[in-house]
N, C-alpha and C positions, 0 to 999 in steps of 0.2 A: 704639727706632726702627728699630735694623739688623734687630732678630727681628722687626717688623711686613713689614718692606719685603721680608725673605727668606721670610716666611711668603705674603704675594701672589704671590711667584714661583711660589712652591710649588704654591699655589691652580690660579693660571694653567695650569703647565706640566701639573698634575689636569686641570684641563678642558678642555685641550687632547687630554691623551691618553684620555678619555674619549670626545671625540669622534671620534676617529678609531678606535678600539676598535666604537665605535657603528656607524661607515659601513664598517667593515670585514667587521661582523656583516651587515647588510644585504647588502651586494654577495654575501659568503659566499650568503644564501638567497636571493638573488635569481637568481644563474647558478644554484644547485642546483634553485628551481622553474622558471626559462626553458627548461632544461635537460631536465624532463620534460613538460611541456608542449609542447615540441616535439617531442617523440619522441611522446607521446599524439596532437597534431594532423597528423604525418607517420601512422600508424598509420589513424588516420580518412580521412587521403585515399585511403590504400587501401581500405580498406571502400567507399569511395567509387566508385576505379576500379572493385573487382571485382565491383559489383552494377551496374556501369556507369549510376549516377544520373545523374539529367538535370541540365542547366544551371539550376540555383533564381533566376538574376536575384539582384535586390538584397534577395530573402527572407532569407538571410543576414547580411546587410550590415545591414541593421534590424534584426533581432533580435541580432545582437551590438551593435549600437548602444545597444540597450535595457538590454543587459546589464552595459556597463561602469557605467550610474547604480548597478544590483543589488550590483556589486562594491567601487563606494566608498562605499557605505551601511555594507557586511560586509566592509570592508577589515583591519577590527582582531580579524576570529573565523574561526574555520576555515572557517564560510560560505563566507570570502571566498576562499578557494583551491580550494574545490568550484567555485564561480559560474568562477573562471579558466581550469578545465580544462572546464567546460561551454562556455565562449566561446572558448577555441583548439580547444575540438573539433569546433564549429559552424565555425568559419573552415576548419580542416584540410577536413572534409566538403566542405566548394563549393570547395576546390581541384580535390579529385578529376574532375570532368568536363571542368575548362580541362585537366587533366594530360592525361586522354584524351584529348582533339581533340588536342591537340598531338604527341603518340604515332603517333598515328594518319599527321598528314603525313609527307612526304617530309623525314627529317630530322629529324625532332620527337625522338628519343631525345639528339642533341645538341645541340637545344636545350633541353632540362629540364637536362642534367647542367652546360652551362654556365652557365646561368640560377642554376640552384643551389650550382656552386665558385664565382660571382665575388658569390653572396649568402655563402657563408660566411666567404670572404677580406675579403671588405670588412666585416664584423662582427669579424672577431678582430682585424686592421689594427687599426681606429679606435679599439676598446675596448681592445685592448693599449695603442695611443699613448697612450689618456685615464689608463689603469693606469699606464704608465712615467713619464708626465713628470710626472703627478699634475695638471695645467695645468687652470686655472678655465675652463670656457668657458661661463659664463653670461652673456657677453658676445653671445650667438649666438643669445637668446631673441628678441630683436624680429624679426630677418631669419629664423627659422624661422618667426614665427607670421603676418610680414607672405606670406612663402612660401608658406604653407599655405588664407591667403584666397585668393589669385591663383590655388593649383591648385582651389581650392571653385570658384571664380569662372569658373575657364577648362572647367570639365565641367560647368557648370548651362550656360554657351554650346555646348558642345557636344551637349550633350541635346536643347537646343532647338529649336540647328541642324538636327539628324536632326529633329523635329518636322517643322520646318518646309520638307526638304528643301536644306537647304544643304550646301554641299560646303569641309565645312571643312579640306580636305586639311592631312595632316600634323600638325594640334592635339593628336591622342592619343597620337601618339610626340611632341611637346613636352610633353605632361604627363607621360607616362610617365620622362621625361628627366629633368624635374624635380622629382619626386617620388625619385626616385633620388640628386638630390643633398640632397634637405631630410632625407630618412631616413639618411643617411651623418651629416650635422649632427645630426641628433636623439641617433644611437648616441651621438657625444661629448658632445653636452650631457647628456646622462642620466646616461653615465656618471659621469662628473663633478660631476654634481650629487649621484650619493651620494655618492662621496669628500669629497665637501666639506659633506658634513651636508642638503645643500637637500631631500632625499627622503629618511626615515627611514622608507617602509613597504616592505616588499619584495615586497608582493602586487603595489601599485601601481607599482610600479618594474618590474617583470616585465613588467605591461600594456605598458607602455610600449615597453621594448626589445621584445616578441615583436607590436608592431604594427609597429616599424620595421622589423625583419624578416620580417615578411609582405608589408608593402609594398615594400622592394625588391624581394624575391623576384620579387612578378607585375609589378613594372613593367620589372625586368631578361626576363622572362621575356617579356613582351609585345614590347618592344628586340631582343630577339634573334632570337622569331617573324617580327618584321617585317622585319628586313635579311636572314635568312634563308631567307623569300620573296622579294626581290629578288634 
């Protein structure tokens, strides 16, 4: 009975440390692909400045849209890391003309460099804290995804508003605002969610952090354009 009951320990304390073996590996290749795929989509928005492209609209925006189905189709084959650096490289490209206009104003060289330390700071911040304390926070799934209709919800009104000629003062720095805190939330729940086994692909775990980090980037970057101008 005593070798059954030390033997389930045994078992347990096994698949314990397998899984944390497992979510260690993931995060390991997950920073290692975030990691160049940000240097890859940084590199593109240059190409971007210096053939000074036009502003593409939401061309981009849809066809990386298209392309995240591409990537969790070919999540488990090397596809799936070609289709990743095609879709941060497509995102990087349509930064580069917001980079220029911003350049271009009075002041625009500090607001990219700010836009860009208080995007970095707050990605190592929250992903250190989730790394340190190791703290579950999938407690934060429902108020992200309820977050995430409200900012859907509040630019299909804004779209429409410009349609329609309305003057929705202020809406785009409250999304831009909001969006800033729902991707601070997303960093620690992702993270978190590999440490604690919920995300074991690192393709798809990469998607994830290098959208929250594009999206703060331009909504800090839009934040700062605009008090900036004031």
């Amino acid at each position: 009975m005593g070798d059954l009951q030390t033997r389930s320990v045994g078992d347990a304390n096994f698949s314990t440390g397998s899984v944390a073996t497992g979510a260690h590996k993931v995060l390991r290749n997950t920073y290692m692909l975030l990691s160049m795929t940000l240097l890859f989509s940084a590199a593109m928005a240059g190409v971007a400045m210096a053939i000074e492209a036009p502003y593409m609209g939401w061309i981009p925006l849809i066809v990386a849209f298209a392309l995240l189905f591409a990537i969790n189709k070919f999540k488990n084959s090397s596809w799936g890391i070609a289709l990743v650096f095609l879709f941060t490289g497509i995102l990087g490209f349509s930064l580069g003309p917001i980079l220029n206009y911003y350049l271009s104003t009075q002041g625009g060289t500090g607001i990219v460099v700010s836009a860009l330390s208080m995007t970095g700071i707050i990605f190592l911040s929250l992903s250190g804290y989730a790394l340190v304390t190791r703290k579950d926070f999938s407690f934060m799934a429902g108020f992200l995804m309820t977050g995430i209709w409200v900012v859907i919800g509040s630019i299909v009104l804004m779209l429409v508003g410009g349609l329609l000629g309305w003057q929705l003062t202020g809406l785009h720095m409250a999304i831009s605002a909001a969006i800033v805190i729902l991707m601070s939330g997303f960093i620690l729940f992702d993270t978190s969610r590999i440490l604690n086994g919920g995300e074991t692909n690192y393709i798809m775990a990469t998607v994830s952090m290098y959208l929250s980090i594009y999206n703060l980037f331009t909504s800090l970057l839009y934040l700062f354009g605009a008090f900036g101008e004031d």
